[in-house]
Each structure stands twice: as structure tokens, then as C-alpha cells.
C-alpha positions in Angstrom: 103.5 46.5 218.7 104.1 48.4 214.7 102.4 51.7 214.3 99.5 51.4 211.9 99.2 51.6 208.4 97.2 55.1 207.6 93.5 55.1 207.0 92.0 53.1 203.7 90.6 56.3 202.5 94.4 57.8 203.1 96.0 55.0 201.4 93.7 54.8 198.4 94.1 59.0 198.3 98.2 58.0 198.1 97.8 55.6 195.5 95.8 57.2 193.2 97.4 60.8 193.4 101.1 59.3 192.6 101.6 59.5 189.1 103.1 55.5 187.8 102.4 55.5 184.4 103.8 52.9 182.6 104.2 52.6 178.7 105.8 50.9 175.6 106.1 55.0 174.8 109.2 56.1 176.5 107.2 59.5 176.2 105.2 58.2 178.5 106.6 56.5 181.2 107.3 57.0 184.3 109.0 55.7 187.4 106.6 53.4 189.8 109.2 54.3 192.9 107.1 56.8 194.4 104.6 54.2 194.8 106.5 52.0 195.8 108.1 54.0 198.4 105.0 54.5 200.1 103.6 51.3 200.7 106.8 50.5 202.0 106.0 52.9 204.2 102.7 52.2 205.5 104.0 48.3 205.3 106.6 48.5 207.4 104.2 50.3 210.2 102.2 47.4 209.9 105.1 45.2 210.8 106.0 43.5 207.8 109.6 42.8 206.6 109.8 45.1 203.2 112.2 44.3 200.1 112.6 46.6 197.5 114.0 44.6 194.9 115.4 47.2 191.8 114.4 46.1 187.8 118.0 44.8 186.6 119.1 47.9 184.4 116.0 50.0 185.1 116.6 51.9 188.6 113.9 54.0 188.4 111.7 50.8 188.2 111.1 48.4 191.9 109.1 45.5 192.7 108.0 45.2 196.3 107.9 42.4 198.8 106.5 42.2 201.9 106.2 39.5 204.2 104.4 39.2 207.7 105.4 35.8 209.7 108.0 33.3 208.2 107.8 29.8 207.0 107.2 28.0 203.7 103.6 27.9 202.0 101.8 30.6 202.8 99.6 33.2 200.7 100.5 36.4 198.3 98.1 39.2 197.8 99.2 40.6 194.5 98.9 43.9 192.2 100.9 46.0 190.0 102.1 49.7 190.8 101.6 51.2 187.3 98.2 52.3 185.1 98.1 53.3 181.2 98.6 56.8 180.1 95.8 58.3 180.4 94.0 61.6 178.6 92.8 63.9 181.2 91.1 66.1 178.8 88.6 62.8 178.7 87.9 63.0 182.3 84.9 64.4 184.1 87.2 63.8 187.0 91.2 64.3 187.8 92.3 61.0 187.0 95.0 61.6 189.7 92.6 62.7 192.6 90.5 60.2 194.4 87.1 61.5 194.1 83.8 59.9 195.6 81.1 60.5 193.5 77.8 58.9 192.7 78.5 55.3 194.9 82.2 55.3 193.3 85.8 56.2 193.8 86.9 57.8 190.6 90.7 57.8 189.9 93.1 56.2 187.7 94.0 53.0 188.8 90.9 52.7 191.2 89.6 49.6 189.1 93.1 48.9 187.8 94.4 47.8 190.4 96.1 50.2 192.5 93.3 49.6 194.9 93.7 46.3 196.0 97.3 47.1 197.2 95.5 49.4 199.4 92.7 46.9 200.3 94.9 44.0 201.0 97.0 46.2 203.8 93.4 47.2 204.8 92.0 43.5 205.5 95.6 42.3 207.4 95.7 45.4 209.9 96.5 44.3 213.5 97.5 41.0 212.2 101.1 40.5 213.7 103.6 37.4 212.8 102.9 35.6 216.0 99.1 35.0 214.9 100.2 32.9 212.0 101.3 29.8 210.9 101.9 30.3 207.1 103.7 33.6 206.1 101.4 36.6 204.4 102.6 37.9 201.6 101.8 41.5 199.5 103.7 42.1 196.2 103.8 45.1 194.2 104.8 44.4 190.7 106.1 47.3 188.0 105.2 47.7 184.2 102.4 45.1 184.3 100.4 47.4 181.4 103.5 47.6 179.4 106.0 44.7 179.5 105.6 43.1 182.6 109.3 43.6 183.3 108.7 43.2 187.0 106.7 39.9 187.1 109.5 38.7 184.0 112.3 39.5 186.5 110.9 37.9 189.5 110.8 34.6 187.2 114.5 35.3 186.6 115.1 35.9 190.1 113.7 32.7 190.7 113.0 33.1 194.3 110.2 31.2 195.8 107.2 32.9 197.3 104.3 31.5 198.8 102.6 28.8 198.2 99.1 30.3 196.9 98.5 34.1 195.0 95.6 35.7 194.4 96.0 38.9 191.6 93.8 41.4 192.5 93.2 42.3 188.7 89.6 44.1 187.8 87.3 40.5 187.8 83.9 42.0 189.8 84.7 39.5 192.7 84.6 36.7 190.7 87.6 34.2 190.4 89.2 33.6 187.2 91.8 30.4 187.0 92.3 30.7 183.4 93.3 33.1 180.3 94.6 33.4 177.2 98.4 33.7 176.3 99.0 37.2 174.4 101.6 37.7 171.6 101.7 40.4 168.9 103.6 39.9 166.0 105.0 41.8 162.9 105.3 40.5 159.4 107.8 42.5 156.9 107.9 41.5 153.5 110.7 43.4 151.2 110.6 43.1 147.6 111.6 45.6 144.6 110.2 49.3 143.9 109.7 50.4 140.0 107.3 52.1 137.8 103.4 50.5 138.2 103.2 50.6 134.4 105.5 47.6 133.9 105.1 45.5 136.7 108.5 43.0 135.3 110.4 46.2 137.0 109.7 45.8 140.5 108.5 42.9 143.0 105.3 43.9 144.8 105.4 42.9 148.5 101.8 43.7 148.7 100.9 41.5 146.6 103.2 39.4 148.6 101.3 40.3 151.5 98.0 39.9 150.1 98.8 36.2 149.8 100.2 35.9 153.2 97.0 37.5 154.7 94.8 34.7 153.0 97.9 32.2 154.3 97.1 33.4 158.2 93.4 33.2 157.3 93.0 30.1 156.4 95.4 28.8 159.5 92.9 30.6 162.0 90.6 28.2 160.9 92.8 25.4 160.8 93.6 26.5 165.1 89.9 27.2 165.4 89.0 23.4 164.7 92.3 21.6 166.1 92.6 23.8 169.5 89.4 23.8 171.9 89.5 24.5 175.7 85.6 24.8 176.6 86.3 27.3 179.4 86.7 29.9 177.4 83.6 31.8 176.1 85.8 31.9 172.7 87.1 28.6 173.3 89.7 28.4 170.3 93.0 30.5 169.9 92.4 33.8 167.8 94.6 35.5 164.6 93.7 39.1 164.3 95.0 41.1 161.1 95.5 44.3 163.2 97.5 46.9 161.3 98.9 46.9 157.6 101.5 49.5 156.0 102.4 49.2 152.7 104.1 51.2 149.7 104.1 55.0 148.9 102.6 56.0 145.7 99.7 54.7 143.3 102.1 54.4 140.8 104.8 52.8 142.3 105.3 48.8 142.4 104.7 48.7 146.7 108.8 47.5 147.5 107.6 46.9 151.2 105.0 46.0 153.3 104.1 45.5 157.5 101.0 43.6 158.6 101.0 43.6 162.6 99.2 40.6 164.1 97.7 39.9 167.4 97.2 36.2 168.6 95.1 34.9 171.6 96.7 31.2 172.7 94.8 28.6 174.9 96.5 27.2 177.6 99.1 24.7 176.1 100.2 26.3 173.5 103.5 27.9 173.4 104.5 31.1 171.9 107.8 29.9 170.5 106.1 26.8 169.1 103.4 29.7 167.1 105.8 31.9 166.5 107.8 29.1 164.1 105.0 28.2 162.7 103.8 31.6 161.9 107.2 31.8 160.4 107.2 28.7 158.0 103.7 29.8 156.5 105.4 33.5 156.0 108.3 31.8 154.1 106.5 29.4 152.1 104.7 32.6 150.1 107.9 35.0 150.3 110.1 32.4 149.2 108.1 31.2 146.4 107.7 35.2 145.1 111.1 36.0 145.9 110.4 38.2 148.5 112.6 39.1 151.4 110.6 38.3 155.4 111.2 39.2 159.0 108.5 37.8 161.5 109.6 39.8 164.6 107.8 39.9 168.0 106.0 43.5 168.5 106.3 42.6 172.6 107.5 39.1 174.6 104.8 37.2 174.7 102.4 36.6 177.7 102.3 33.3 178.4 98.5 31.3 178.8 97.7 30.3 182.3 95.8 27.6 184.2 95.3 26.7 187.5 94.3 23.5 188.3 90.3 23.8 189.4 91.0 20.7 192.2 93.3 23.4 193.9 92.6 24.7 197.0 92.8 28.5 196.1 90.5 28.0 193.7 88.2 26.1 195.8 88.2 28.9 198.6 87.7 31.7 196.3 84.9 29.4 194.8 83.4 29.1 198.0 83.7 32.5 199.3 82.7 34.2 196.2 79.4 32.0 195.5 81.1 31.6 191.6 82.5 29.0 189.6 86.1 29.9 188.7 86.3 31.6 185.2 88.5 32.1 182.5 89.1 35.4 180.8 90.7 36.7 177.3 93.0 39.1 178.9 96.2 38.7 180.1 98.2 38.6 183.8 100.9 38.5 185.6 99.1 34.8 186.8 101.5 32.2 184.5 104.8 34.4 185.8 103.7 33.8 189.7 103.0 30.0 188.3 106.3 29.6 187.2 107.5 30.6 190.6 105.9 27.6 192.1 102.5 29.3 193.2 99.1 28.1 192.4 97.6 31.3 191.1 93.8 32.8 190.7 93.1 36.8 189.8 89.7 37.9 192.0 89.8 41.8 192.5 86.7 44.3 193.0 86.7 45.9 190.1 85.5 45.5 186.9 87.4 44.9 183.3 84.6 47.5 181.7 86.1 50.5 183.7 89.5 49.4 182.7 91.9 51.7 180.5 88.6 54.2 180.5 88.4 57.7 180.9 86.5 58.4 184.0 87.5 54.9 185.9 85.8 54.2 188.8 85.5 51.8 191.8 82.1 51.2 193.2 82.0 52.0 196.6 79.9 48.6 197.6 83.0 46.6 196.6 85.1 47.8 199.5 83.6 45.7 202.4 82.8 42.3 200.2 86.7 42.5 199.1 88.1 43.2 203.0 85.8 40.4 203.6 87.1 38.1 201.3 90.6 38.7 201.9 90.5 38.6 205.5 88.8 34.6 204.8 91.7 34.1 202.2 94.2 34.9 205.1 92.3 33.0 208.2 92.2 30.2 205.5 95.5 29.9 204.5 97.7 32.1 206.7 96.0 32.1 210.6 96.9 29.7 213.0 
């Protein structure tokens, strides 16, 4: 018989004490093999087969994969090792000490997510491989909150997994089967610099700009009424004008501007498809002024995703839960475990409100619904 897996409390202490920031910032970034090395760890005295499996050109970066029985189908319990950065100044509590307070576990990454890894080791202890007839999965992903380099190069890896996931992502115990595609785009326009009091010298790119702006405007409408998917409580892609940089001086013809977009995309759409387009309205007005244009990704693009509501994760979750599968405006790691062949929902205990927040917290009431609902996702799928 394995050794067991420490305490919940112990685990949860691990987890949140182990620095894994991850970031865009290479200021702030860290490694998530620390993590990862201990719930290896406590994994492997639980009996599971443990792969570390090394980010391609990143070795201070590891997803983790750990697999109780053998067999094809089967069900992954999913999270990611990494948080945001985080400003401790901000925090009534240290962010990187578990700390029970007031019905809740404070701690970053209690509500996102490093709490389900420790929750979904919980609900399988003194489960062994002989008790079950569909293999049980747990996957620790890296640089979900920046990149999602680790969900990107399982897709690459293309290795096949189980036949059902279930992200523990912050949802309140309620299952979500749809959201949003992100992608965040930059527009550059380049013209010609001169003195504002003759404006034949130079070739204003805000100007330029100005034009494109009412351009992207006017499309948002245009994807507003031709895209609808009614699950959404916004139910029609969005076009955000997020950030715009332009010129130097007052009295200088502006020679360049950058407007930074962010774009929400129902499931169907495709970022390469959006991006083109996004493109040929940028050249129509910079081509007709004369103007120089990039339209260069800011980030690859998160993909929308949709699980089928006939499938029979959803169904379960539906039925354990008491609530209608959702869909959300954030994105997951849900369309990358999708394109490895799973049928994918995101149900975890905490809640999106306390994400990315100073003083993030986990209410304590969650625990025992969540090792409850994981142990029926496991009998249901998994158990013999």
C-alpha cells in the first residue's frame, strides 16, 4: 500500500507558501518547479505514476501528470501552478501564508486555483489503481495567467489524456461549458513628423488613427448584430479601444501612433480569421492616407470554447451541482484540453470576484461541497 499524501491543511500550507508567479514581465516571473516538485511528491505517496514533462526551451518551467490506474477514457482533474504578481503592500494578509481568518483561507492562489490541486489529491486519498476501471488523472499546468505556455505545449505534445476534464478555475461550484476566445491586438500607424504650423510637411498618423478608431467602431457594431450565441450574458463578440500612444509635442505633426485592442470572440470564430479582417479595415484607411501599418498580436490568442451540453461531464456536473452549465467572459485552459480530445467543463470552489485581488480568499464552506463533488465526478467516471 503508498504512504499518504500529507494533511489538506498541509498541502494547501505548501501551495500557497511557494512562490510561482508567473508574468508577461520577465521582472516578474518566476519558476513553477518548486510547486511542481511537491505535488509530485505527495502524488507519488498516493500511488500515482508522476511525469514531469519540462516547457520546450523553458527548464525552469514543468507541467505535471499524474495518473492512478491505466486504460483509455478516463477523467482529469485540472489546475495551473502559477498566480499573478501580486502587491503585498495591498494585503491585510501575507499573500504567501495560508491564513484562516473570518470563515476563509486567505493566500494567493487560494481562489486561483492552487487549491483545487490540493483538493483533488484530497478527494482521491486511499483510492488505489485496482478500484478503477477508467484511469484518474491530475494535471498541473504552468503560465496559465501569462501565456499558457504549458496548456499550448501539451497541444503540441499532442498526447492523449483522458477522456473527460474538469478545470478547477474560480466558478463558485457552478459549471461553466462555455467562454469567450481572448486576443489582444496592437495597431501601429507610421506617417511623417514636421512643424504643426504647416501641416503639407508631415503626415499625421493620428489623424490616421482617429479614422481607424471610428473604422473598429463601427465593425463592433457590425459583429454585435451578425454574431449572437445566447449563452452568454453579453452574447455578441466585443472590440475594446484599450490603450492609445501617439506623438510627442503639441507642435509637432504626431509621425506615429499605437492603439492597443482587446477583443472577446464567441465560440466559432477564429482568431486568424479576426485578425485578417482587423487587418484589411487597418489598410483600407492607412493606405488611402499614405500611412505606413503593423497589426501585431500583443499575446497568442486564447482560443473560444464549447462543450457540447448533451455531454456527459456536463450532465454530471449539472446534476451534482443543482446548476445549469454556464458560460463565462474569461478565458481557460478549457479549448487547449479540447484540442487534446477531452470534453472539457471548468467547476472550482472559488469565486472569479476574489481573483487577481489583494487579500484573496477561499471560503472555508467550499471545502467539503468541492471533496464532495469530486469524489462523485471520480465514482462516476473512474470507479469500478
Amino acid at each position: 500500500m503508498p504512504s499518504q499524501a500529507p494533511t489538506l491543511t498541509s498541502m494547501l500550507e505548501g501551495l500557497i507558501g511557494t512562490l510561482s508567479v508567473s508574468s508577461v514581465t520577465p521582472a516578474f516571473d518566476h519558476s513553477n518547479r518548486a510547486v511542481i516538485d511537491l505535488l509530485a511528491s505527495w502524488l507519488e505517496s498516493a500511488g500515482f505514476r508522476v511525469e514531469i514533462l519540462e516547457l520546450p526551451g523553458q527548464p525552469d518551467k514543468a507541467n505535471l501528470l499524474a495518473t492512478l490506474g491505466s486504460g483509455p477514457g478516463g477523467l482529469v482533474l485540472s489546475g495551473h501552478t502559477d498566480t499573478v504578481p501580486f502587491d503585498a503592500h495591498l494585503w491585510t494578509h501575507d499573500p504567501l501564508k495560508l491564513t484562516e481568518a473570518q470563515g476563509r483561507l486567505y493566500g494567493l492562489g487560494t481562489s486561483d486555483m492552487k487549491s483545487f490541486l490540493a483538493l483533488a489529491i484530497e478527494a482521491a486519498r486511499g483510492l488505489t489503481a485496482t478500484d478503477l476501471a477508467q484511469p484518474l488523472m491530475i494535471l498541473a499546468t504552468a503560465d496559465e495567467e501569462s501565456a499558457m505556455h504549458g496548456a499550448r505545449a501539451l497541444v503540441e505534445a499532442g498526447r492523449p489524456l483522458g477522456r473527460y476534464a474538469v478545470i478547477g478555475e474560480p466558478t463558485g461550484l457552478r459549471p461553466v461549458r462555455l467562454h469567450k476566445g481572448v486576443m489582444g491586438e496592437s495597431i501601429r500607424l507610421v506617417g511623417r513628423s514636421g512643424h504643426a504650423s504647416d501641416p503639407s510637411l508631415g503626415n499625421n498618423a493620428l489623424d490616421g488613427m482617429y479614422e481607424v478608431m471610428g473604422t473598429l467602431m463601427a465593425w463592433r457594431t457590425e459583429l454585435a448584430d451578425s454574431h449572437r450565441h445566447e449563452g452568454f450574458k453579453i452574447p455578441h463578440p466585443t472590440l475594446n479601444l484599450g490603450h492609445i500612444h501617439g506623438g510627442d509635442n503639441p507642435n509637432r505633426i504626431c509621425g506615429e501612433c499605437e492603439l492597443h485592442v482587446d477583443m472577446r470572440l464567441l465560440p466559432g470564430l477564429s482568431a486568424t480569421e479576426v485578425r485578417a479582417e482587423l487587418s484589411r479595415r487597418v489598410a483600407t484607411v492607412a493606405d488611402r492616407r499614405g500611412l505606413a501599418w503593423f497589426v501585431e498580436p500583443l499575446f497568442e490568442a486564447i482560443p473560444p470554447a464549447e462543450t457540447p451540453a448533451g455531454s456527459a461531464i456536463v450532465r454530471v456536473a449539472e446534476g451534482l451541482t443543482g446548476h445549469t452549465a454556464e458560460a463565462v467572459n474569461f478565458g481557460t485552459e478549457a479549448p487547449f484540453l479540447n484540442q487534446l480530445g477531452m470534453e472539457t467543463i471548468v467547476l472550482g470552489p472559488g469565486d472569479i470576484a476574489q481573483a487577481h485581488q489583494p487579500d484573496e480568499y477561499l471560503e472555508l464552506d467550499r471545502i467539503r461541497p468541492t471533496l464532495d463533488l469530486l469524489r462523485a465526478l471520480i465514482q462516476r467516471f473512474c470507479l469500478r
